[in-house]
FIKOLZA-1660 file (N, C-alpha, C; in steps of 0.1 Angstrom, whole numbers, plus 5000, padded with zeros to 4 digits):
% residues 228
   i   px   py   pz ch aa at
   1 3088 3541 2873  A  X  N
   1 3080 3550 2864  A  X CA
   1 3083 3546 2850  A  X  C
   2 3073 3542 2845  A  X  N
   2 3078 3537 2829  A  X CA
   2 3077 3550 2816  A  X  C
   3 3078 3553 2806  A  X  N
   3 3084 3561 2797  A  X CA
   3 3071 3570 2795  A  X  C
   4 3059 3562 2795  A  X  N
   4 3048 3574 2795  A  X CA
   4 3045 3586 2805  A  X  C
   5 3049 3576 2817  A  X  N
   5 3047 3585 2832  A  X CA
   5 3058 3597 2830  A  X  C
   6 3072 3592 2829  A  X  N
   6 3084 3603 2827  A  X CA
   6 3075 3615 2811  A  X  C
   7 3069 3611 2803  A  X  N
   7 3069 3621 2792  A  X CA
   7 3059 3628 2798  A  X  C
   8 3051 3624 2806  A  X  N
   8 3035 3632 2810  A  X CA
   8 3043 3638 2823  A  X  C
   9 3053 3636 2831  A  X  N
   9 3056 3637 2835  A  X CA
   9 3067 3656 2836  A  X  C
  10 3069 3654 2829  A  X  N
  10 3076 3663 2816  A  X CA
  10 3070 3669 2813  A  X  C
  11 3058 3671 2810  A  X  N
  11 3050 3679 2803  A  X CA
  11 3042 3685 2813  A  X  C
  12 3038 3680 2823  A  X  N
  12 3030 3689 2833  A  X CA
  12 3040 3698 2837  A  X  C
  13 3053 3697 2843  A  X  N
  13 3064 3706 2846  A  X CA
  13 3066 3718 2835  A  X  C
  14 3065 3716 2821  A  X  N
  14 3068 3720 2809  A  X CA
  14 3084 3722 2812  A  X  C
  15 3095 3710 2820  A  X  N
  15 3106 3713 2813  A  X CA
  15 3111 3702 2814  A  X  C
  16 3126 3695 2814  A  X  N
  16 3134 3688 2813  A  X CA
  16 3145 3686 2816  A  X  C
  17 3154 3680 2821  A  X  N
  17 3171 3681 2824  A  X CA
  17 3174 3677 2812  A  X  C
  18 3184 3677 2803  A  X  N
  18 3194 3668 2798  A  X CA
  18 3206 3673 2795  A  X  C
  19 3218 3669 2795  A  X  N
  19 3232 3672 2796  A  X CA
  19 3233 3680 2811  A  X  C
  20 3225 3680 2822  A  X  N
  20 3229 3690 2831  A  X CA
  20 3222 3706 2828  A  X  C
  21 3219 3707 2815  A  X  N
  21 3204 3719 2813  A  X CA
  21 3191 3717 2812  A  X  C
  22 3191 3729 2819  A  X  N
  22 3168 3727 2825  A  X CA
  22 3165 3731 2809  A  X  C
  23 3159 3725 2801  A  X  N
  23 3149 3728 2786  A  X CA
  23 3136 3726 2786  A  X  C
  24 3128 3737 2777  A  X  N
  24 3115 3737 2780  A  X CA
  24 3111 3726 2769  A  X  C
  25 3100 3716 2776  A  X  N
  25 3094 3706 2764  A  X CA
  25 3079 3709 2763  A  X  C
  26 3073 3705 2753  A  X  N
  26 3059 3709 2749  A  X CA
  26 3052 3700 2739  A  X  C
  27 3041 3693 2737  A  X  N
  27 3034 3690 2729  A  X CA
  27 3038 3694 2716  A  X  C
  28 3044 3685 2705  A  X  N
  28 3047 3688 2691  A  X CA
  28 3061 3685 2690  A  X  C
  29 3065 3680 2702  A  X  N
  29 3079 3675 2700  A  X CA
  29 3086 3665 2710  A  X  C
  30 3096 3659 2704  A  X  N
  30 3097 3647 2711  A  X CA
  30 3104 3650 2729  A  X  C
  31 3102 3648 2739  A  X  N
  31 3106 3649 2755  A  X CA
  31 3119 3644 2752  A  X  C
  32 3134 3653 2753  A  X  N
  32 3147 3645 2756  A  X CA
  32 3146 3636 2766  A  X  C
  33 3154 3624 2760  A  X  N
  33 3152 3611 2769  A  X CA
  33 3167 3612 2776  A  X  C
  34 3171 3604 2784  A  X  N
  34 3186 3602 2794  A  X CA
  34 3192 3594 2785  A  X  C
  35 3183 3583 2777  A  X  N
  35 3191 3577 2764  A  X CA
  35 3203 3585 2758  A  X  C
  36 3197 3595 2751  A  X  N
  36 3199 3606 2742  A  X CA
  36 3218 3610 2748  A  X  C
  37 3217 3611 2760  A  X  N
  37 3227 3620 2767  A  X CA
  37 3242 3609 2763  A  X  C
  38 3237 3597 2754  A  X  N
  38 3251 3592 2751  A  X CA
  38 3259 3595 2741  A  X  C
  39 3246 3599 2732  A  X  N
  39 3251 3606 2719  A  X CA
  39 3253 3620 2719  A  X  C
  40 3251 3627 2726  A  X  N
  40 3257 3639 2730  A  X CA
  40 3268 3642 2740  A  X  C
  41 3269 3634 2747  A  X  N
  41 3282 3636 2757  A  X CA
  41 3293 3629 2745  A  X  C
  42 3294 3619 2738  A  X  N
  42 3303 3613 2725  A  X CA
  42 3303 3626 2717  A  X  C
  43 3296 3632 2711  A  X  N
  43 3294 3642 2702  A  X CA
  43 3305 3654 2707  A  X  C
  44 3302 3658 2727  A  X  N
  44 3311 3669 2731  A  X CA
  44 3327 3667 2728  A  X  C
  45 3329 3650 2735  A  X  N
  45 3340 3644 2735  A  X CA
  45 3348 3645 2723  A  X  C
  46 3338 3641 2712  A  X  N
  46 3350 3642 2699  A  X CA
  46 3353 3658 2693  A  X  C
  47 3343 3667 2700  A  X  N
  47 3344 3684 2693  A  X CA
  47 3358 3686 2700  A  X  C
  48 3359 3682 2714  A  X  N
  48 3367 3688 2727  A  X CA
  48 3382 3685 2719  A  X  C
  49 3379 3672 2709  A  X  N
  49 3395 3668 2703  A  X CA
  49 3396 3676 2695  A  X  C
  50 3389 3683 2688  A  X  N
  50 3391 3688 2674  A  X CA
  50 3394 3702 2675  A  X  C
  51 3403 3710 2664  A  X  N
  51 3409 3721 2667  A  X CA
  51 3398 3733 2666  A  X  C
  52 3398 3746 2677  A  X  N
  52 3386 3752 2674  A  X CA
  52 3388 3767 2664  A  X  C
  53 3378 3770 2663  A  X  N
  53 3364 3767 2666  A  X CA
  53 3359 3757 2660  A  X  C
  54 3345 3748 2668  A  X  N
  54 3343 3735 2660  A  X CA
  54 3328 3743 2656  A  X  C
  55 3325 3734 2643  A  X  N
  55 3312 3736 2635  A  X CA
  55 3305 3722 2639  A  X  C
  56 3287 3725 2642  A  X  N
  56 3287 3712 2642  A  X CA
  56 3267 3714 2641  A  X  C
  57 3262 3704 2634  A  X  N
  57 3248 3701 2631  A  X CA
  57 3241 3696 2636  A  X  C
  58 3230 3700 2642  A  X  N
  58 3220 3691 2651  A  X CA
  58 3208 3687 2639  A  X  C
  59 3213 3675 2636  A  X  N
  59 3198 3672 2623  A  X CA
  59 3187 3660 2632  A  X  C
  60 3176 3670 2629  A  X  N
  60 3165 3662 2637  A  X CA
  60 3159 3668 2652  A  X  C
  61 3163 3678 2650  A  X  N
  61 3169 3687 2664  A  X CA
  61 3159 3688 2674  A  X  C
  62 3139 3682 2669  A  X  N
  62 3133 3679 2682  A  X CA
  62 3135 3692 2690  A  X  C
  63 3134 3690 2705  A  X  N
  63 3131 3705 2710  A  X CA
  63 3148 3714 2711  A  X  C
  64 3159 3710 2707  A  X  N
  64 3172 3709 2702  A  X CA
  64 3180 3708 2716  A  X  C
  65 3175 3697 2719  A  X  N
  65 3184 3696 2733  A  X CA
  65 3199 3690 2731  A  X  C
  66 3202 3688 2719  A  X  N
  66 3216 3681 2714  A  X CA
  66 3224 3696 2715  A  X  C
  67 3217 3700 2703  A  X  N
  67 3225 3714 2698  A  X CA
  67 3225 3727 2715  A  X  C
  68 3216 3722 2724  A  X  N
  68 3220 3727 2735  A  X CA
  68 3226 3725 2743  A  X  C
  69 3229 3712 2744  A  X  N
  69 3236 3706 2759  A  X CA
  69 3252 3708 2744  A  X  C
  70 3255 3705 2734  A  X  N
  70 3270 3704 2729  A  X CA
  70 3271 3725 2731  A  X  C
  71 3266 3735 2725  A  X  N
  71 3266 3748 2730  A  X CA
  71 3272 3745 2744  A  X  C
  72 3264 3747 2753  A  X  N
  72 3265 3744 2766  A  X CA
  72 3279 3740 2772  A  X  C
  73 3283 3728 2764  A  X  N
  73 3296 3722 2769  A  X CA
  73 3307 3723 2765  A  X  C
  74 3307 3731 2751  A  X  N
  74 3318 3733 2741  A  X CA
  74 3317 3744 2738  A  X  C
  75 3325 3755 2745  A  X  N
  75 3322 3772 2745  A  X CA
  75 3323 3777 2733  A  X  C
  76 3330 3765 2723  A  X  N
  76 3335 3776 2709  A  X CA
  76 3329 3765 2699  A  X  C
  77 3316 3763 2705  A  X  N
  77 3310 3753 2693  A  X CA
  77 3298 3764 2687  A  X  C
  78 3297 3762 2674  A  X  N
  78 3290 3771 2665  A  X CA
  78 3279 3757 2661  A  X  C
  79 3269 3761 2661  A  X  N
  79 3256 3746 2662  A  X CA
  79 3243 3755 2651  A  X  C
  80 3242 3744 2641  A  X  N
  80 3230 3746 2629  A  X CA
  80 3223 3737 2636  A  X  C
  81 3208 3736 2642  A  X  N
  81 3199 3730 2642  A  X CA
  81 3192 3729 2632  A  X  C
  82 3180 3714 2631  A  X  N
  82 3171 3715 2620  A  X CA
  82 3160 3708 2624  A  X  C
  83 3152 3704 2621  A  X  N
  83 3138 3700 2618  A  X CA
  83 3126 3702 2610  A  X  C
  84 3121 3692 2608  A  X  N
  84 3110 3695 2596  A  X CA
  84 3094 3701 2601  A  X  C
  85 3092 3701 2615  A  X  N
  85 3082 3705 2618  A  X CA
  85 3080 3719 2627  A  X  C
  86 3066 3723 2620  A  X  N
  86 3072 3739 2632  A  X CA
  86 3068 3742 2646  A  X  C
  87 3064 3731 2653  A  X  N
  87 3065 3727 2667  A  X CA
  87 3077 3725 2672  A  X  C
  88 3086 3715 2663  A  X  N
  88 3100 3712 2671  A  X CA
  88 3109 3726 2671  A  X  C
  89 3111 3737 2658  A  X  N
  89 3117 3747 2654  A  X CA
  89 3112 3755 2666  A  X  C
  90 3099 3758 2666  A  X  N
  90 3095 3767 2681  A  X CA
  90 3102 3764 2695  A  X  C
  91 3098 3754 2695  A  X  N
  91 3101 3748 2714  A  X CA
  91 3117 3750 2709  A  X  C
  92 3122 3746 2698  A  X  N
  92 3140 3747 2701  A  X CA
  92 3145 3758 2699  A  X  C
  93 3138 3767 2695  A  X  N
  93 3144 3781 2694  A  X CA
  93 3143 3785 2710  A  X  C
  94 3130 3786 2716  A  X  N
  94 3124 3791 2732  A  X CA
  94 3142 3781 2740  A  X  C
  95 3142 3773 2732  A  X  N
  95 3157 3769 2741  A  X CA
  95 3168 3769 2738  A  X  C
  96 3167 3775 2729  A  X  N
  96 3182 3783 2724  A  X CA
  96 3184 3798 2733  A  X  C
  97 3171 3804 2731  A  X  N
  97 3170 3817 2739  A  X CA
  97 3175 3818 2758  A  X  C
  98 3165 3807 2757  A  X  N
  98 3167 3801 2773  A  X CA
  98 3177 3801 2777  A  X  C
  99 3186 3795 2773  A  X  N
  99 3200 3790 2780  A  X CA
  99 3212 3800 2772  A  X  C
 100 3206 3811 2764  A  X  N
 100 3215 3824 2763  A  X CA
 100 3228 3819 2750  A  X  C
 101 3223 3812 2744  A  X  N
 101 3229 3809 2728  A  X CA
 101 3229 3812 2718  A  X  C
 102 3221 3819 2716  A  X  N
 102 3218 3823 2703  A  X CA
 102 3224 3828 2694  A  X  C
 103 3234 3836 2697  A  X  N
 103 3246 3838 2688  A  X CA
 103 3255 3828 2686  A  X  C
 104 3253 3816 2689  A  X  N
 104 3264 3805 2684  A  X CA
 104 3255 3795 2683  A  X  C
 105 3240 3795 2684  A  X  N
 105 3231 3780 2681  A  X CA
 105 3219 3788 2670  A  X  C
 106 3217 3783 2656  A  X  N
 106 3207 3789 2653  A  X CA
 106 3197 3773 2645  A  X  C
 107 3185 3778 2644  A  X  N
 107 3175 3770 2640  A  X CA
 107 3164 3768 2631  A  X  C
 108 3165 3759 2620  A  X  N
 108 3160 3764 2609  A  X CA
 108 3152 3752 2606  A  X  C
 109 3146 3753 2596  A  X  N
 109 3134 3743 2591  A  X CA
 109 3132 3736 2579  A  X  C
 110 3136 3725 2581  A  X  N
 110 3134 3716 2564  A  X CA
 110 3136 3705 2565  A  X  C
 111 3132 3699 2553  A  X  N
 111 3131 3686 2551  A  X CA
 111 3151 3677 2551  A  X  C
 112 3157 3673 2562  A  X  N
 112 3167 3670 2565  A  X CA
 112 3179 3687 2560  A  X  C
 113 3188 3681 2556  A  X  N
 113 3197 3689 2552  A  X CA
 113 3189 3705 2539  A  X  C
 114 3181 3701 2530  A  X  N
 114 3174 3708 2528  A  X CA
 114 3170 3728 2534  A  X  C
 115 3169 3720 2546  A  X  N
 115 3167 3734 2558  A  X CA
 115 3181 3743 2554  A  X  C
 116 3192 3735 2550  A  X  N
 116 3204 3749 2552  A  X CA
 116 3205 3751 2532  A  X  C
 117 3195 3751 2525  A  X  N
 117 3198 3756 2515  A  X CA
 117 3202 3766 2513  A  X  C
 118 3212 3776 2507  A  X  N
 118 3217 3785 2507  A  X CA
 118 3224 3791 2522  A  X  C
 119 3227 3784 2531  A  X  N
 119 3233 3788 2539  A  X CA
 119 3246 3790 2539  A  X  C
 120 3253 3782 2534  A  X  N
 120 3267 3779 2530  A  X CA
 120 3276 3772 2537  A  X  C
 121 3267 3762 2544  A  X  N
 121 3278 3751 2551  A  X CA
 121 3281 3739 2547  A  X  C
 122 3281 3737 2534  A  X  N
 122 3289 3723 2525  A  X CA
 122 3301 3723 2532  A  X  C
 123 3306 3714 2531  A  X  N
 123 3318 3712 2536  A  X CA
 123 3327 3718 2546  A  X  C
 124 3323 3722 2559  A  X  N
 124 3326 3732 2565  A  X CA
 124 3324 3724 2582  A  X  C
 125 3315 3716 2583  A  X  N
 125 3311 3709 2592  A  X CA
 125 3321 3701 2597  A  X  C
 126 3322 3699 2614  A  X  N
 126 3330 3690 2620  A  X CA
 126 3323 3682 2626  A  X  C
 127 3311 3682 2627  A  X  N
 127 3300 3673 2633  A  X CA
 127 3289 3672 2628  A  X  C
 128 3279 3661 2626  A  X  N
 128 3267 3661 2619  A  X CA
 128 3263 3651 2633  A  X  C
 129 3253 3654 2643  A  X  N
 129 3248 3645 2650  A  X CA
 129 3234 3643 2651  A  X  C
 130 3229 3631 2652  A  X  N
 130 3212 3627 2645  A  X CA
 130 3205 3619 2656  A  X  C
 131 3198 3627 2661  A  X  N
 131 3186 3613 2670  A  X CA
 131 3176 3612 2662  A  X  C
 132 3172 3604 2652  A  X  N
 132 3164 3601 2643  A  X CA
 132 3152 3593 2645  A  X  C
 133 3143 3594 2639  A  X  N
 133 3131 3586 2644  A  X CA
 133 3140 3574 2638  A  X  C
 134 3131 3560 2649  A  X  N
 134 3141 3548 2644  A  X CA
 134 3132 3535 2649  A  X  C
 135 3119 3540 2649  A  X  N
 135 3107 3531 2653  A  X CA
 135 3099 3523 2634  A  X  C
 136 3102 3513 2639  A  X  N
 136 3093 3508 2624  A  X CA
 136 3078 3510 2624  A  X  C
 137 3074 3512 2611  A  X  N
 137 3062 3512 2609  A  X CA
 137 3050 3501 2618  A  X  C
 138 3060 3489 2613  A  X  N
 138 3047 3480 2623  A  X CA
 138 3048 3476 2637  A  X  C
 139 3059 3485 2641  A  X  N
 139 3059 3484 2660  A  X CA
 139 3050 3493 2664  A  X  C
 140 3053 3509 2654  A  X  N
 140 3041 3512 2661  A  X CA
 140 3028 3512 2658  A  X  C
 141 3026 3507 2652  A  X  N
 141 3012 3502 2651  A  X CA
 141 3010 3492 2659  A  X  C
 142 3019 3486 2666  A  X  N
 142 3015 3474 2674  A  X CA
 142 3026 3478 2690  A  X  C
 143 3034 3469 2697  A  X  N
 143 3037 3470 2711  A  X CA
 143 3042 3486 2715  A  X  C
 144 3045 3500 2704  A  X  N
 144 3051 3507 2706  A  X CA
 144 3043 3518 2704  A  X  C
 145 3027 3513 2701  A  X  N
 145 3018 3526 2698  A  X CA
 145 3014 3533 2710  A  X  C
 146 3017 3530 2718  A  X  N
 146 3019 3535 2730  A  X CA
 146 3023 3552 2730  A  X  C
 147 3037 3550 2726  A  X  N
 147 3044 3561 2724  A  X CA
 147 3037 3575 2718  A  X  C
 148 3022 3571 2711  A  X  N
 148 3018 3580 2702  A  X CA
 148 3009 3592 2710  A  X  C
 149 3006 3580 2722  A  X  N
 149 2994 3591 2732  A  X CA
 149 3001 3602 2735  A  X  C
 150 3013 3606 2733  A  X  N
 150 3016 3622 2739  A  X CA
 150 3024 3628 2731  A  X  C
 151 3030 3621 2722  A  X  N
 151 3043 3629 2713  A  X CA
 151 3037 3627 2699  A  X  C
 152 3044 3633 2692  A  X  N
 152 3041 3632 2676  A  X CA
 152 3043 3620 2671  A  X  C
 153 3039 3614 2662  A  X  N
 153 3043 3602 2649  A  X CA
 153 3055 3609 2646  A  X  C
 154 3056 3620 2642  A  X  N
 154 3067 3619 2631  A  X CA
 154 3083 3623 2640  A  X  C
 155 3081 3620 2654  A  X  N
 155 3092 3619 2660  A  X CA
 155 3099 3605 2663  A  X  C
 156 3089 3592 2660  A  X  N
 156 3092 3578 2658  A  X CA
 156 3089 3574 2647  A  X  C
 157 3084 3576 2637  A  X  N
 157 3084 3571 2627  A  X CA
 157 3095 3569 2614  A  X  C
 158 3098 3553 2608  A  X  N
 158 3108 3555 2607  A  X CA
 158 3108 3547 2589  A  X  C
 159 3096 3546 2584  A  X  N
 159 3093 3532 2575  A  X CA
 159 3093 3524 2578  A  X  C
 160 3095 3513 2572  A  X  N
 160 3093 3495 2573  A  X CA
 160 3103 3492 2580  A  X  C
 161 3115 3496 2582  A  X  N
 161 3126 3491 2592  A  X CA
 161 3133 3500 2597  A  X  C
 162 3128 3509 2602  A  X  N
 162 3131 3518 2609  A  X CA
 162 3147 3524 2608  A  X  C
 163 3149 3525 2592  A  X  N
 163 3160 3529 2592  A  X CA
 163 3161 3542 2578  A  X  C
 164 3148 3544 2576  A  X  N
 164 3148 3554 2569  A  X CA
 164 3155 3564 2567  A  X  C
 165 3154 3572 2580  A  X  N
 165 3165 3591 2578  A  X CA
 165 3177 3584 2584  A  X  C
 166 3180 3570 2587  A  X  N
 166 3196 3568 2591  A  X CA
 166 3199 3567 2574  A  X  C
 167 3197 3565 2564  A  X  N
 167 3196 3559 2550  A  X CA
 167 3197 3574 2542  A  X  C
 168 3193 3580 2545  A  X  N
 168 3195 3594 2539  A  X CA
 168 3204 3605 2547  A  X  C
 169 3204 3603 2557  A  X  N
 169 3215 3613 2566  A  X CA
 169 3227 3606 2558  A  X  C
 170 3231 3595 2563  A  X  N
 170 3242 3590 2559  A  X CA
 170 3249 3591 2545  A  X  C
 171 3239 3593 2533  A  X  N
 171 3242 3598 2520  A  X CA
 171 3243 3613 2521  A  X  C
 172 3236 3621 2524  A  X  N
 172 3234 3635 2524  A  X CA
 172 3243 3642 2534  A  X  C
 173 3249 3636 2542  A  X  N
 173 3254 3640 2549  A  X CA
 173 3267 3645 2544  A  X  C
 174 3274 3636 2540  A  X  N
 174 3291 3641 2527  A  X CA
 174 3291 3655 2524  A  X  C
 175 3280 3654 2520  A  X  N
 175 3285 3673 2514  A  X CA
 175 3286 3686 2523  A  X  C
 176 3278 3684 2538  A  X  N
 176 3282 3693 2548  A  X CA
 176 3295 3692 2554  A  X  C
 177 3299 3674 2556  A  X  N
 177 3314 3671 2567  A  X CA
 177 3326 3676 2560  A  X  C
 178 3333 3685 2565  A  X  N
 178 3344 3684 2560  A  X CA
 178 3357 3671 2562  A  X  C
 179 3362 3672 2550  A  X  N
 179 3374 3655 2556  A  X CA
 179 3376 3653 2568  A  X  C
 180 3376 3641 2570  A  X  N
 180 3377 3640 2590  A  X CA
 180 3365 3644 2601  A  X  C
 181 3351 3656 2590  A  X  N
 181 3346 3654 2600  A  X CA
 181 3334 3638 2604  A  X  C
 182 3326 3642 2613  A  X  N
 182 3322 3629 2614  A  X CA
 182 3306 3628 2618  A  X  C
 183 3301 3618 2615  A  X  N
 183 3284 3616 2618  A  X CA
 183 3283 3610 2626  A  X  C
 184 3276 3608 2636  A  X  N
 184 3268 3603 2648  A  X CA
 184 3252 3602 2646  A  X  C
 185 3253 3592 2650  A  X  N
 185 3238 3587 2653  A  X CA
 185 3233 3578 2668  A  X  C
 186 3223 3585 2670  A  X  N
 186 3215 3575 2682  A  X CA
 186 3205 3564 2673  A  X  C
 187 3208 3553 2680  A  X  N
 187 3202 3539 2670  A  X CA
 187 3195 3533 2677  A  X  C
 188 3183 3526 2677  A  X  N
 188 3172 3519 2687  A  X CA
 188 3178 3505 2694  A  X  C
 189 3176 3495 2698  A  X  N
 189 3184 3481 2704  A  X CA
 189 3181 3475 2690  A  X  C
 190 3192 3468 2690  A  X  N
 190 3198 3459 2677  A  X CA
 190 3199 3465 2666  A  X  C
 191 3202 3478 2664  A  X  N
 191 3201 3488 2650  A  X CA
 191 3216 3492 2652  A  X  C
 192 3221 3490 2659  A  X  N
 192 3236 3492 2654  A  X CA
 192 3247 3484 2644  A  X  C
 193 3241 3469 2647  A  X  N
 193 3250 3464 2633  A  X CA
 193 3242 3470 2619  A  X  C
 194 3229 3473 2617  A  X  N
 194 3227 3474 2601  A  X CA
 194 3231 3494 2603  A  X  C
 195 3232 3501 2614  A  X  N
 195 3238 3513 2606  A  X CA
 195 3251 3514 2601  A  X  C
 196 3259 3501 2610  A  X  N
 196 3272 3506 2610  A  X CA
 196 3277 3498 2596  A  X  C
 197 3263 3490 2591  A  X  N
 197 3267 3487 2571  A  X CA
 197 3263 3501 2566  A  X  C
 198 3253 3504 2568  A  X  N
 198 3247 3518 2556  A  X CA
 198 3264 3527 2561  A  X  C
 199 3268 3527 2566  A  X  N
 199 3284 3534 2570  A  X CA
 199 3293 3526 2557  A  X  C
 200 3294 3516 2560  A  X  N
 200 3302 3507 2549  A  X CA
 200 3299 3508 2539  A  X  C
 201 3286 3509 2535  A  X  N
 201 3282 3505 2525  A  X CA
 201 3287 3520 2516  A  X  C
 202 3285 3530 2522  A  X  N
 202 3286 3545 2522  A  X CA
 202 3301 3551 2508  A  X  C
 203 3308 3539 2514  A  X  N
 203 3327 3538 2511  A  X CA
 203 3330 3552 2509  A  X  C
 204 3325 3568 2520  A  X  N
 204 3332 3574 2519  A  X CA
 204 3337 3578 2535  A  X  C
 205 3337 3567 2547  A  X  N
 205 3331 3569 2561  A  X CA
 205 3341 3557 2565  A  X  C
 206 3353 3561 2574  A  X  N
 206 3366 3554 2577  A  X CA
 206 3363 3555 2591  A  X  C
 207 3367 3542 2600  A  X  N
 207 3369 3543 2615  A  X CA
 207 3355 3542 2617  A  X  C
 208 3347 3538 2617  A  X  N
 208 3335 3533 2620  A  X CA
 208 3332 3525 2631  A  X  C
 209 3325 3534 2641  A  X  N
 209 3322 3523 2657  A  X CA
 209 3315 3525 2660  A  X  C
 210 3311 3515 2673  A  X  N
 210 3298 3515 2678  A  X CA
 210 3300 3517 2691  A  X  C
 211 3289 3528 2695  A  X  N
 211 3293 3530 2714  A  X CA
 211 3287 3527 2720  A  X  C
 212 3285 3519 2730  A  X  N
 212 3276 3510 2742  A  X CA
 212 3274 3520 2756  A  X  C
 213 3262 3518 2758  A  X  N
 213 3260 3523 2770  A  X CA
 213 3263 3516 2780  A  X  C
 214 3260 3516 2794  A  X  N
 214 3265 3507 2807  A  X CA
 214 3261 3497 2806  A  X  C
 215 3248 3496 2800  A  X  N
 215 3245 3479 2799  A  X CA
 215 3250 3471 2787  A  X  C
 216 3258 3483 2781  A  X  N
 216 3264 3472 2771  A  X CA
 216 3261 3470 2754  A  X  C
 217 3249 3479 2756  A  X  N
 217 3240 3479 2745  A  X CA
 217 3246 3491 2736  A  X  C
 218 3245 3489 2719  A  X  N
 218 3251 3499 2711  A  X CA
 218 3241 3507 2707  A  X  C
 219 3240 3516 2714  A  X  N
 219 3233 3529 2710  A  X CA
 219 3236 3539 2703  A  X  C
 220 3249 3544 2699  A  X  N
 220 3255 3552 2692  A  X CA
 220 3261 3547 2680  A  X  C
 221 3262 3553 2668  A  X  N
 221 3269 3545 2656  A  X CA
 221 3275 3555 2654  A  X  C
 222 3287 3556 2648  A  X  N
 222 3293 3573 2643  A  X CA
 222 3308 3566 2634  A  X  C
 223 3306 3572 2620  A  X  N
 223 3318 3572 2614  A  X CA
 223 3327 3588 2611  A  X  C
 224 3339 3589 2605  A  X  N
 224 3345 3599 2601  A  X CA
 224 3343 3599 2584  A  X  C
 225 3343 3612 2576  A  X  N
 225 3344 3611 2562  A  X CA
 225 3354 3609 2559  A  X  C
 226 3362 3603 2550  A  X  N
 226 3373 3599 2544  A  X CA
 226 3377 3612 2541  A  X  C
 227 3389 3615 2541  A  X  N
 227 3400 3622 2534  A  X CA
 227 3401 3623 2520  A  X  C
 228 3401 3641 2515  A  X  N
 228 3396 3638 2501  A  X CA
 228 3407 3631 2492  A  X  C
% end
């Protein structure tokens, strides 16, 4: 079954597995993929080390199956969701509700970090984790327009090298992580060496790796904020 069948697939059901939770999916937002489940099982792994309670960010949050499968697995994780569109905020709220979180997952709406203006979590964050759109402009216009018959543009769209919101998470991100805490990102095939420069290039982001899935491939990028 190739990736269209699984999303149409998904959608006639109106739900999804991911992390081991059933979540409702819908037209206006992107279908959690099994991809996805590496950057979120990494994401639980590094809260599980960290002293609690852990704070932690779902940017990009889609129908917020991040911020629900880390809820889910980390009983004392407190989770800000975001996104810019009010299809993905709907469907991820109906799955915050769903799976009985609400008082420790909430979900808000804006242009990246933007969404928590006046909230008051500068510096307070132990996690900032991102499945970002990470499709270049002229794939999908060409072998990857595919993708577009059932989900949004603006769940793969990424500019000219598809590294757009990795390029701005990565700057904007500083002011939510507290020292030590750390950014994660899910990256498309061969996008892990240029995130894990925008990391370097960053110089405020120490211990910087890259995590491979079974086949070997680096799917995950994640650094820590330096120490003030």
């Amino acid at each position: 079954m190739n990736e269209t069948e699984i999303v149409a697939q998904a959608f006639d059901r109106g739900s999804t597995t991911f992390m081991g939770v059933e979540l409702f999916v819908a037209p206006g937002a992107l279908v959690p993929r099994a991809e996805t489940e590496l950057l979120g099982n990494t994401a639980v792994e590094l809260l599980r080390g960290m002293a609690a309670p852990v704070r932690a960010i779902d940017m990009c949050c889609g129908a917020g199956n991040l911020a629900c499968g880390i809820a889910h697995h980390v009983a004392d994780a407190r989770v800000w969701a975001a996104d810019l569109t009010t299809p993905c905020v709907e469907i991820a709220q109906r799955n915050v509700e769903r799976l009985g979180v609400a008082s420790r997952v909430s979900v808000h709406q804006g242009d990246l970090f933007k969404a928590f203006d006046g909230v008051g979590l500068e510096g307070t964050i132990d996690a900032v984790v991102c499945n970002p759109p990470y499709i270049s402009d002229k794939r999908l216009e060409g072998e990857r327009a595919v993708l577009l018959d059932l989900e949004p543009r603006e769940a793969f769209a990424a500019g000219p090298y598809g590294l757009g919101i990795h390029m701005r998470v990565v700057k904007d991100a500083l002011a939510f992580l507290r020292p030590g805490g750390a950014l994660l990102f899910e990256v498309g095939l061969g996008q892990d060496r240029q995130v894990k420069i925008l990391f370097e290039r960053a110089r405020e982001y120490e211990r910087i790796e890259v995590v491979h899935n079974a086949a070997g491939e680096g799917r995950v990028v994640l650094g820590y904020r330096k120490p003030a």
